[in-house]
C-alpha positions in Angstrom: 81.0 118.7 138.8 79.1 120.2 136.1 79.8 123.9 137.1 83.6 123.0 137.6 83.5 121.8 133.6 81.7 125.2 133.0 84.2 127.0 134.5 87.3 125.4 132.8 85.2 125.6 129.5 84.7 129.4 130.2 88.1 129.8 131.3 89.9 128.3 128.5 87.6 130.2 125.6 88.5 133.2 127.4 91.8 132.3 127.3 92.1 131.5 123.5 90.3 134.8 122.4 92.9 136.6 124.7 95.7 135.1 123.1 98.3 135.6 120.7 98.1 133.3 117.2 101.4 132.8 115.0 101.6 130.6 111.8 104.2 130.0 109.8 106.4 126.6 108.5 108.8 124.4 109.8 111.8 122.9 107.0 114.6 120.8 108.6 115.8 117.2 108.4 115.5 113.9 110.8 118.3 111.7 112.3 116.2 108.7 112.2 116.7 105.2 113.8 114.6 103.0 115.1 114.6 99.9 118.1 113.9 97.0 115.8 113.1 93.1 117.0 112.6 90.2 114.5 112.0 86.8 116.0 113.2 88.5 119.4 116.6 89.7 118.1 117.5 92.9 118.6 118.9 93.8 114.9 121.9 96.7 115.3 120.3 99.5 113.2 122.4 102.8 111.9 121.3 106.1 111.6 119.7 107.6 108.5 118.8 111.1 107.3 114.9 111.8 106.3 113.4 115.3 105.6 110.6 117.4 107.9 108.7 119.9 106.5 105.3 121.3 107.1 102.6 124.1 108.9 102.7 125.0 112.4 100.8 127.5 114.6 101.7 128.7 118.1 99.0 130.2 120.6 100.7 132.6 123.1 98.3 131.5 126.4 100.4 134.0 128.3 104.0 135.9 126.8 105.6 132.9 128.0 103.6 130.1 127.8 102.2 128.8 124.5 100.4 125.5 122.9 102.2 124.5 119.5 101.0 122.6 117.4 101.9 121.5 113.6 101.0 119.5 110.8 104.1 118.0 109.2 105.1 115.6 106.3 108.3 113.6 107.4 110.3 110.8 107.4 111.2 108.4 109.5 113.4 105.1 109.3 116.3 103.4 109.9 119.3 101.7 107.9 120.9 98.5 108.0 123.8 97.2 106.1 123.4 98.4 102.7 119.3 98.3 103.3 117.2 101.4 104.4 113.6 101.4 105.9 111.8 104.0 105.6 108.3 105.1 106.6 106.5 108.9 104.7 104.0 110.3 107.4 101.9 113.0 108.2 102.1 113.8 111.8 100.8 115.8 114.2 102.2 117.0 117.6 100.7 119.1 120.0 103.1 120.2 122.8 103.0 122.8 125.3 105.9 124.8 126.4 107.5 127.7 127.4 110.3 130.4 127.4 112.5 132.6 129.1 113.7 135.9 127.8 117.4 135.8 127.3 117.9 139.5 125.7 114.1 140.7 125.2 112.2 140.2 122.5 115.8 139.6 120.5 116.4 136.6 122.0 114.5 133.9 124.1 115.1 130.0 125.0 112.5 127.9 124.7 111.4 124.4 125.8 107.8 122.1 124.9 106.6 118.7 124.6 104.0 116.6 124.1 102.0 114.0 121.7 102.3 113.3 118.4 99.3 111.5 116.6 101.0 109.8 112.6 99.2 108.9 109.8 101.5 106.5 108.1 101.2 107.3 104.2 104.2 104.9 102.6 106.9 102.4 103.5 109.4 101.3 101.5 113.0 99.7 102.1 115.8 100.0 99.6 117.9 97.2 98.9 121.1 98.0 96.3 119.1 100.7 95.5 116.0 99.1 94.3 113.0 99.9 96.4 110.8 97.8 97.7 106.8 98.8 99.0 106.0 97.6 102.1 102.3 96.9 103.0 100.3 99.0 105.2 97.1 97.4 106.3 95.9 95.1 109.2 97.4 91.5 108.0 100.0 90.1 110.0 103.1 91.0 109.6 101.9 94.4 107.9 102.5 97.8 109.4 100.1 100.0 111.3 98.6 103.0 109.4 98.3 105.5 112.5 101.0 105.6 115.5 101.7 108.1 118.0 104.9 108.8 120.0 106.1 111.6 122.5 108.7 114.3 121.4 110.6 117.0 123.4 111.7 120.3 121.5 114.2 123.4 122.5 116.1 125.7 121.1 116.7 129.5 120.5 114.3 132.4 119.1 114.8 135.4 117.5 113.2 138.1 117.4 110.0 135.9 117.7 110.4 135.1 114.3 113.2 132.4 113.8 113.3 129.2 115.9 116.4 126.9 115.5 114.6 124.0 116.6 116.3 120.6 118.1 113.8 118.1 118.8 113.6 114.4 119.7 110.8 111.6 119.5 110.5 108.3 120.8 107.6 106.1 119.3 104.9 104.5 121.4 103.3 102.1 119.0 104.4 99.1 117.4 104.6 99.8 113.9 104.3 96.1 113.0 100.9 94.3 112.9 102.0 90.9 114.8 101.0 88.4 117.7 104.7 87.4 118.4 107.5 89.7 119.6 108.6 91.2 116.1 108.7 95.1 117.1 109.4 98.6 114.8 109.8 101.6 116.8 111.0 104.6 115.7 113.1 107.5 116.9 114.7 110.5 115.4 116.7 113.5 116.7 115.8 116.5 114.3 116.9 119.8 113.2 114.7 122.8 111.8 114.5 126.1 111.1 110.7 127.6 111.8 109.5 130.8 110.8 106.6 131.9 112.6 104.2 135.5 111.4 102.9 136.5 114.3 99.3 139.0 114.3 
């Protein structure tokens, strides 16, 4: 057992200093909703728009295989009737993917997914336009500092530079702190623009 750890250890160091490392930044925006439950009613929740911005670095494992992962300020929310919720976090997906040369190294598709870890900074909801902080902690009925969730990505590169960049996430956690059946999770489908500088 012990030499088949070695071996994957040895393997995947190996396979990092042969690699390819590109950095760069992610700017784009989130069509956020969110499947939300008070006193088990489902309450009919609209779409809103928050921002996405932040670092991310791909690592080419082979020309066509990579790991990305990013760090990422965002938002993410929901509205109902003239009220919007709203949660600021910092989150971090790792995804692996891959893509297929369309037209070279002009043009390639490209599809990854994985797991995103959140730190949840700030909530607020805005009621006639006066906004409202919502406590983050561990008391009942406050919401959960950290959260993960699952997200898909694809899109289009160029010149392995330029990603448009259509993702969507589902959240796994229960934002709400809460013995009963009240329930907060969120969902986005996002848009963004990367720009990676590869060595």
């Amino acid at each position: 057992m012990k030499s088949h750890i070695a071996f994957f250890f040895v393997f995947f160091i190996s396979t990092v200093l042969l690699g390819q490392m590109a950095h760069g930044f992610e700017i784009g925006a989130n069509l956020m909703n969110a499947d939300f439950t008070i006193d088990e009613e489902a309450i009919d929740t609209k779409n809103a728009v928050g921002p996405r911005a932040g670092y991310i670095g791909e690592f080419n494992l082979t020309p066509n295989l990579y790991i990305r992962g990013a760090l990422l300020f965002m938002q993410k929310g929901f509205r109902f009737a003239d009220e919007t919720w709203a949660v600021n976090s910092f989150d971090v997906p790792i995804n692996l993917g891959g893509s297929v040369d369309l037209a070279g190294n002009r043009l390639q598709w490209f599809l990854d997914g994985g797991i995103s870890a959140e730190y949840n900074a700030r909530a607020i909801t805005r009621i006639d336009g006066e906004a409202i902080e919502l406590e983050i902690g561990y008391g009942e009925g406050e919401l959960k500092s950290f959260s993960t969730g699952l997200n898909l990505g694809t899109g289009l590169q160029f010149a392995r530079f330029i990603k448009l960049r259509v993702s969507y996430y589902t959240g796994l956690t229960n934002l709400i702190n809460t013995e009963g059946t009240d329930q907060w999770k969120n969902r986005y489908l996002a848009f963004s623009l990367n720009f990676l500088f590869r060595k």
